[in-house]
C-alpha positions in Angstrom: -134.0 -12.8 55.5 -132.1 -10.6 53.7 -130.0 -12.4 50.6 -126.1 -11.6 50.8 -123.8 -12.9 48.9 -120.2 -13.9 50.7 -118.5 -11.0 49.2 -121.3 -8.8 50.5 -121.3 -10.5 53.7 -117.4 -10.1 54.4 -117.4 -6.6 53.5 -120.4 -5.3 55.5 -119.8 -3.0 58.1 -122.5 -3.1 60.4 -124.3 -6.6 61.9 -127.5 -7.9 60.3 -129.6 -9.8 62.2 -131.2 -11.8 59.4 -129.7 -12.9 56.8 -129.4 -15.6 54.2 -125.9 -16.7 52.7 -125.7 -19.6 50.0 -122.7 -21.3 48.5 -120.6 -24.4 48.8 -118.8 -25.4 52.0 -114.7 -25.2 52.2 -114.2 -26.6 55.3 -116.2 -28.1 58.2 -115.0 -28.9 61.6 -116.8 -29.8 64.5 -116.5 -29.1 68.3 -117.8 -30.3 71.3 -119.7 -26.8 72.1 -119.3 -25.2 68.5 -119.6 -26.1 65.1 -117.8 -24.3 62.2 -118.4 -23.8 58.3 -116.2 -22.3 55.6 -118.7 -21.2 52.3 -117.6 -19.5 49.7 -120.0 -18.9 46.6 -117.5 -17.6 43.9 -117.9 -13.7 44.7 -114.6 -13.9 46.4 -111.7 -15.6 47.5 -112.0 -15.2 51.0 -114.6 -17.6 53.0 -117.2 -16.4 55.3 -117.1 -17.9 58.7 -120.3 -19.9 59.5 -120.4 -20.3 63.4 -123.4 -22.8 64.5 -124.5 -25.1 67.5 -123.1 -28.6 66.8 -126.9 -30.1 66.7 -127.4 -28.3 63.2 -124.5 -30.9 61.8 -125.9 -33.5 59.4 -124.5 -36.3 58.0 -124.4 -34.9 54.2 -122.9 -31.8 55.5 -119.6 -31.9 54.0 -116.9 -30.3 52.1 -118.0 -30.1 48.7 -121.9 -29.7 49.3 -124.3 -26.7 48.2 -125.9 -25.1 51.4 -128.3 -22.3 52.6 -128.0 -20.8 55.9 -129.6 -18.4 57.6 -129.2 -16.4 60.9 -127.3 -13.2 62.0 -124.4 -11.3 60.6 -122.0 -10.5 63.5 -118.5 -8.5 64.1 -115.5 -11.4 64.1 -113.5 -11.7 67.1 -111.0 -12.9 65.2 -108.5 -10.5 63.6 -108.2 -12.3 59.9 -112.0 -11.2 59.3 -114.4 -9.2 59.6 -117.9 -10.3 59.9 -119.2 -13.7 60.7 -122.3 -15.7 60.2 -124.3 -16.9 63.4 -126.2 -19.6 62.1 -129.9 -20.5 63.2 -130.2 -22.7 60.1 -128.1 -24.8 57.6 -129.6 -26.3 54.8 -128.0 -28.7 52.8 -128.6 -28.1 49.3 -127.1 -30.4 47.0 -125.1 -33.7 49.2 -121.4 -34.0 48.0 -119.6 -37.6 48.2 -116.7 -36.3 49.0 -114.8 -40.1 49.0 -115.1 -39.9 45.0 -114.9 -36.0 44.7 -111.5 -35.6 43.1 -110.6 -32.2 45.1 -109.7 -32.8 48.6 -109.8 -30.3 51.0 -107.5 -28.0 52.1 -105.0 -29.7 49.6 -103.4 -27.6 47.4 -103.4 -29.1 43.8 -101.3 -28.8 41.5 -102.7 -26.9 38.0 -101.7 -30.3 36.1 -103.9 -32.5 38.5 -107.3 -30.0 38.3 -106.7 -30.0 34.2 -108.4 -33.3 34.2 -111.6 -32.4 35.4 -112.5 -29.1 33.5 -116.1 -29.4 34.5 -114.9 -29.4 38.5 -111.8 -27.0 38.2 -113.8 -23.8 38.5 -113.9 -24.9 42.1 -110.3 -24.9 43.0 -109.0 -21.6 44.6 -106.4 -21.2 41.9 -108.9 -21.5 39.3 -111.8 -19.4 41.0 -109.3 -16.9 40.7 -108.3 -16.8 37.2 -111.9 -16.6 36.1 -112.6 -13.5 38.6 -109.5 -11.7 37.1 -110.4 -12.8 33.5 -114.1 -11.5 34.0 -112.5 -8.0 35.3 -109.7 -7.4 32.7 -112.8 -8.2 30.0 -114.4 -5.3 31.9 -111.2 -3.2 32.1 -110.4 -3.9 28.6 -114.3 -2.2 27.7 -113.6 0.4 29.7 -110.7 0.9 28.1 -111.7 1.5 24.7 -114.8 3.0 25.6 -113.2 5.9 27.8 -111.1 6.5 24.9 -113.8 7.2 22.2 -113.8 3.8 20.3 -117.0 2.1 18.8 -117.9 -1.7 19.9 -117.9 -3.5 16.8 -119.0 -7.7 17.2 -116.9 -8.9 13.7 -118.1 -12.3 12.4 -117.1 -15.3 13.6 -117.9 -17.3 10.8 -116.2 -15.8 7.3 -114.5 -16.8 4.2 -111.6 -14.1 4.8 -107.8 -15.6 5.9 -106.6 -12.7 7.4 -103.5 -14.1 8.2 -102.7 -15.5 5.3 -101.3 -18.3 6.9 -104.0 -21.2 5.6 -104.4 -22.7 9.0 -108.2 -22.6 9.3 -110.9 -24.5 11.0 -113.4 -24.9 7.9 -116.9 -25.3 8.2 -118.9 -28.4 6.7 -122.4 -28.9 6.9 -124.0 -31.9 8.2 -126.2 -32.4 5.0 -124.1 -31.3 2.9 -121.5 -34.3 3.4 -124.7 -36.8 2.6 -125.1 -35.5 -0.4 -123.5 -36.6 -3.2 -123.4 -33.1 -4.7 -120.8 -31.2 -2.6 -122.4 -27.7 -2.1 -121.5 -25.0 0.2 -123.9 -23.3 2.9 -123.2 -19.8 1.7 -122.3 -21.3 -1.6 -118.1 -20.3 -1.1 -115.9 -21.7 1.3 -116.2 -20.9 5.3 -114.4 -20.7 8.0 -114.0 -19.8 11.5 -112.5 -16.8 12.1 -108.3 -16.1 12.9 -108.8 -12.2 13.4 -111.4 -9.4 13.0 -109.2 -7.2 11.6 -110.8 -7.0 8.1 -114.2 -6.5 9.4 -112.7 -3.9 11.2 -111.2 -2.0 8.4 -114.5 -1.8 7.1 -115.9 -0.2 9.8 -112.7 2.5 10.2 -114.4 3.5 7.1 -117.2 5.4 9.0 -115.9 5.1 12.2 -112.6 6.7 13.5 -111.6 4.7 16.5 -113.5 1.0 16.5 -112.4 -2.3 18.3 -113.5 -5.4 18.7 -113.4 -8.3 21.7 -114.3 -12.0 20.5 -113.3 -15.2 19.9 -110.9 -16.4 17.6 -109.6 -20.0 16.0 -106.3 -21.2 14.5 -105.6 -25.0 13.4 -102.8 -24.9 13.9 -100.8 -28.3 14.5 -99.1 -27.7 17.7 -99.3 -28.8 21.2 -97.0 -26.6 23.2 -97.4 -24.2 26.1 -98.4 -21.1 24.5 -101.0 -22.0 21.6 -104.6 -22.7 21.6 -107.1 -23.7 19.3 -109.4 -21.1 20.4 -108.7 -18.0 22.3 -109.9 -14.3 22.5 -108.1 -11.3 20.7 -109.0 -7.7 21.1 -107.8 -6.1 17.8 -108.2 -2.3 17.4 -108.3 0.2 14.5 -107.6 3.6 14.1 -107.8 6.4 11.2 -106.4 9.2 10.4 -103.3 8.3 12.0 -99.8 7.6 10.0 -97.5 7.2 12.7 -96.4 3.6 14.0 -95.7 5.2 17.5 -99.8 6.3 17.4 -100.3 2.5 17.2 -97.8 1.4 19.9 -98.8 4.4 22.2 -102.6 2.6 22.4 -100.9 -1.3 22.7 -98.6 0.7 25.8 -102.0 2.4 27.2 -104.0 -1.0 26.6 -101.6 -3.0 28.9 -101.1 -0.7 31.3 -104.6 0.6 32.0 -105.9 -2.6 31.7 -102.8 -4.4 34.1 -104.0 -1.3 37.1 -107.3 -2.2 36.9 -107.0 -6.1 37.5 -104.5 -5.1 40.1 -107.0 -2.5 41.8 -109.9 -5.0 41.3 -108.7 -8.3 42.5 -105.8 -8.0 44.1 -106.1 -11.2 46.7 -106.6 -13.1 43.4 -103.6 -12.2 41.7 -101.5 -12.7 45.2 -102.3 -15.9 45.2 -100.7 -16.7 41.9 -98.1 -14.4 42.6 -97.2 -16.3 46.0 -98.0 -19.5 44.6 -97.0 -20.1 41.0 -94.6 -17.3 40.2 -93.1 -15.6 43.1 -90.8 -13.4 41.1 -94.3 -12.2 38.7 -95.3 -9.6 41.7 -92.2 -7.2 41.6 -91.9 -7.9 37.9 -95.6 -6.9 36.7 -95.5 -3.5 39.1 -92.0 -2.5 37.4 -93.2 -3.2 34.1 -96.4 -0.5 35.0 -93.9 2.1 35.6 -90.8 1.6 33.6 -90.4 2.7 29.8 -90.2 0.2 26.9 -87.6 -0.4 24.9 -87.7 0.1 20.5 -86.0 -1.5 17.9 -86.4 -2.3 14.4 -86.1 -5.7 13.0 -82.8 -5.2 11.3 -81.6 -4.3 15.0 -83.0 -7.1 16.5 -81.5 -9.8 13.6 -78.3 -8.0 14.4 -78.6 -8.3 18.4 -79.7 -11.9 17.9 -76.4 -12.4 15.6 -74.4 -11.6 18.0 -75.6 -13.6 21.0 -73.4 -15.2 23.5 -75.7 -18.2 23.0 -76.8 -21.1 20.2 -80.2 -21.0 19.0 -82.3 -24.0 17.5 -83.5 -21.4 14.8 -80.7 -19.3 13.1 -81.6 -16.3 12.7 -81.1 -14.6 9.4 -82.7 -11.3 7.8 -86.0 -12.0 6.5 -86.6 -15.0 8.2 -89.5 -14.8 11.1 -88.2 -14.6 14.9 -89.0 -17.3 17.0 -89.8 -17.7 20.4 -86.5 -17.9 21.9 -85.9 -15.1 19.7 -88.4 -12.7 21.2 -87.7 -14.2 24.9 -83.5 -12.8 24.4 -84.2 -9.8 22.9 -86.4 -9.0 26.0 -83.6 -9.9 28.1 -81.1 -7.9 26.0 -83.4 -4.8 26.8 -83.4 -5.5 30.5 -86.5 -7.2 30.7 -88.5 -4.4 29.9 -91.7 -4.9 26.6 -90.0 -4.4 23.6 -91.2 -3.3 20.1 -90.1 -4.1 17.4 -90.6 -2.0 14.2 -90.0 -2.5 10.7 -90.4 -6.1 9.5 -89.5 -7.6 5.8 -92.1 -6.8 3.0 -92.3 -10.6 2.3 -92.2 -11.8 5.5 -95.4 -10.0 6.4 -99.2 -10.0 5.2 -100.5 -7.9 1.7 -102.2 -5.3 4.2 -99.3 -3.6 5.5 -98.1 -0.3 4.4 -94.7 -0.3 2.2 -92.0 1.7 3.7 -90.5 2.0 0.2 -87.3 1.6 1.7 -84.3 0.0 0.4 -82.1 -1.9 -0.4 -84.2 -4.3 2.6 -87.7 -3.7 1.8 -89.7 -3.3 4.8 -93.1 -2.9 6.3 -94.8 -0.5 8.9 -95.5 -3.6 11.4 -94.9 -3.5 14.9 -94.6 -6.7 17.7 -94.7 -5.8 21.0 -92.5 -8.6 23.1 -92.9 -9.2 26.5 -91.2 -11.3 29.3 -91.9 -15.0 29.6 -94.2 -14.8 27.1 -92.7 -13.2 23.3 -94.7 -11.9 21.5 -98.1 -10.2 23.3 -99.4 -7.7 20.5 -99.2 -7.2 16.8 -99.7 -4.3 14.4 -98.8 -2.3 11.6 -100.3 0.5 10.0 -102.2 -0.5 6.5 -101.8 0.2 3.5 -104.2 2.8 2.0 -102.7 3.7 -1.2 -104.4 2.2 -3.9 -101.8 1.5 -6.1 -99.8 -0.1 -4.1 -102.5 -2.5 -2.9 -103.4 -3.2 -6.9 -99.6 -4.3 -7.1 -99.8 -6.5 -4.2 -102.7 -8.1 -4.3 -102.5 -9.1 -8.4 -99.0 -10.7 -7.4 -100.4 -12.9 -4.8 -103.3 -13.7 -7.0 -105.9 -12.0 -4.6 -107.2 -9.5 -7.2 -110.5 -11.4 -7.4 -110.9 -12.5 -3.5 -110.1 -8.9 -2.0 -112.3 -7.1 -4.7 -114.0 -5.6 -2.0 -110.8 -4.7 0.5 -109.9 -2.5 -2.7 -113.4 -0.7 -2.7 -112.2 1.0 0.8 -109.5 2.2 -0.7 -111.2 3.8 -4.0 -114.0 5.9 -1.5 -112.5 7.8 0.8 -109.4 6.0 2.2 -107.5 7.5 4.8 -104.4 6.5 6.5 -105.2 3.5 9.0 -103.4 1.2 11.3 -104.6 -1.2 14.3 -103.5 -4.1 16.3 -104.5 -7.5 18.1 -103.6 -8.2 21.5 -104.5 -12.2 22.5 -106.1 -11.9 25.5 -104.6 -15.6 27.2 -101.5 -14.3 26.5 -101.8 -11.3 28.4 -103.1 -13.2 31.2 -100.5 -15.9 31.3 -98.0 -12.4 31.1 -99.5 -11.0 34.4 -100.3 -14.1 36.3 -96.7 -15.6 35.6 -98.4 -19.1 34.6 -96.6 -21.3 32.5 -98.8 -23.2 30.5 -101.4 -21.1 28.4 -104.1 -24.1 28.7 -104.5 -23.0 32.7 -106.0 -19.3 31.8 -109.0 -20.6 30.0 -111.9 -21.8 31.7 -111.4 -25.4 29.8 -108.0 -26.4 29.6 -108.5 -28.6 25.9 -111.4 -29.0 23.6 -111.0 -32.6 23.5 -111.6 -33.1 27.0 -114.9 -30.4 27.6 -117.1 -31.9 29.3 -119.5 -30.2 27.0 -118.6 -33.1 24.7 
């Protein structure tokens, strides 16, 4: 028998006569002349249709269990499919008690109730689904760069760099090392996990002219809320030879957009499903925002918009003081719901790599946000600083001299004019899919509660 998977199976356009189809049953109910299955094996969000003779039901065939069957592939009478399975043999793989299993079927639960069992939510529709769409925008996002010219580069996951200056870092100690009563580091300095590849990256746009990368990244940072994670992916790129701020936000436009067809294209029964299901309104939104033109202001704009709004926010906002979230969610409203970038941010307000505008008498940045609906703040980038001198400056202010000895080396040998951007990946997902809580777009909704642990 030939091995099909259900994906395979539903899309086949002739009848097989023997064929073998394995996954886990959805549904069973059994007639006095007929017996039927539902199976599904991950491949898709459809079920194939297992018709059988009610003497092939078993007592451990329920929903929830691992089967096998064999027999023939045939045309569907029935108009909501295409091809069904005639079976000749069902083989229960693995038994399912399906009195303690905590999904039910044909219940629709909630995303709060699966986030308690993240080593059984895979298994839920809503779930299945956000794991095939991540797996294709990871592909889409590849496809992306490498269409466009750009080199893979895997960045270190483990460094002593704090990109973001911010000192909220997951540091690493070594199980010997907190026995002994000499305190010694593994690479004999500090390390940590990383919050961005962007340095690494900047060394590489050294030799390279387009690179990105696509990996994991960790910030400890104390909070609990709806839209941060411990651990999350970012895909941060870097180009030379560019000194234009719109070259940067051309690539975050192309990224989403490119990226957003393809899922779209790919899975589109999977995204329906959270479209019809957990945000209604997403569908309409996510196809305008494909085909409608984003909005730019600068940062002075944006304090002055924000000034002036009808309504009170928690967080006053005040030149040179960092915009919140309810900041970022108005000015996309104020835009007419369209992404927004915002240009131009306060020299002190933002890291020591970003290039000086030398402007004045509000000394500015080339940094970019791109803000989007529901969300805030999706990408971030600026174009970096490659002057020399003005690096020096910077750095021996902060008191970095010593640490970035090396970040000043790129600009001594042949620095060019540079700029990049990160995009977290969760984020874009939780944009597209309309979900609320960021913790239901990764395949383990808190560390704490793995069951890896």
């Amino acid at each position: 028998a030939v091995r099909l998977r259900v994906r395979e199976a539903l899309g086949a356009r002739e009848p097989a006569d023997a064929v073998r189809v394995q996954g886990w049953v959805r549904s069973v109910r059994s007639q006095k002349e007929v017996l039927f299955l539902h199976i599904n094996d991950g491949s898709s969000l459809e079920n194939l249709q297992v018709v059988a003779d009610p003497s092939l039901e078993k007592r451990d065939l329920t929903f929830g269990s691992a089967v096998e069957v064999q027999g023939k592939l045939v045309k569907s009478p029935h108009k909501m499919q295409n091809m069904e399975l005639q079976a000749e043999t069902i083989h229960v793989v693995g038994p399912c008690d399906i009195w303690s299993f905590p999904l039910k079927m044909k219940e629709r639960h909630p995303l709060e109730y699966v986030r308690q069992f993240p080593h059984l939510r895979c298994r839920n529709n809503t779930l299945g689904s956000l794991l095939r769409i991540r797996s294709e925008a990871t592909a889409g996002i590849h496809s992306f760069f490498q269409d466009n010219g750009y080199v893979h580069i895997h960045t270190p996951i483990i460094t002593s760099n704090d990109c973001e200056g911010a000192g909220e870092l997951f540091q690493i100690e070594v199980s010997w090392a907190k026995e002994s009563a000499e305190k010694t580091h593994f690479f004999n300095v500090p390390a940590f996990l990383t919050v961005s590849g962007q340095l690494h990256l900047e060394v590489m746009a050294g030799a390279f002219t387009h690179v990105f990368t696509f990996g994991p990244t960790f910030r400890a940072e104390n909070s609990q809320s709806r839209r941060h994670l411990a651990e999350f992916y970012m895909v941060e790129a870097e180009l030379s030879f560019t000194e234009s701020l719109q070259d940067i936000m051309q690539v975050m436009e192309d990224l989403f957009k490119t990226v957003t067809s393809t899922v779209l294209s790919k899975c589109p029964r999977d995204v329906e499903l959270f479209h019809k299901y957990i945000a209604p309104a997403q569908k309409s939104d996510i196809t305008h925002k494909l085909f409608s033109s984003s909005c730019r202001i600068s940062y002075s704009e944006a304090v002055e918009i924000l000034k002036q709004a009808p309504q009170t926010f928690v967080f006053k906002p005040e030149w040179g003081c960092d915009l919140q979230t309810e900041h970022e969610k108005y000015l996309v409203k104020h835009c007419g719901e369209v992404p927004v970038f915002v240009v131009n941010y306060p020299y002190d307000l933002k890291p020591f790599y970003m290039r000086d505008n030398e402007d004045g008498p509000q000394h500015t940045v080339a940094a970019v946000d791109l803000l989007v609906p529901g969300v805030g703040e999706l990408c971030g980038g600026s174009l970096r600083e490659e002057r020399l001198p003005f690096l020096e400056s910077r750095l021996q202010r902060l008191g970095l001299t010593d640490a970035y000895q090396w970040y000043l080396d790129l600009r001594k040998f042949g620095s060019v004019p540079h700029g990049g951007f990160g995009m977290g990946f969760e984020r874009y997902l939780q944009y597209i899919l309309g979900v609320d809580n960021i913790k239901d777009v990764i395949p383990f909704p808190r560390f704490s509660h793995s069951c890896l642990l």
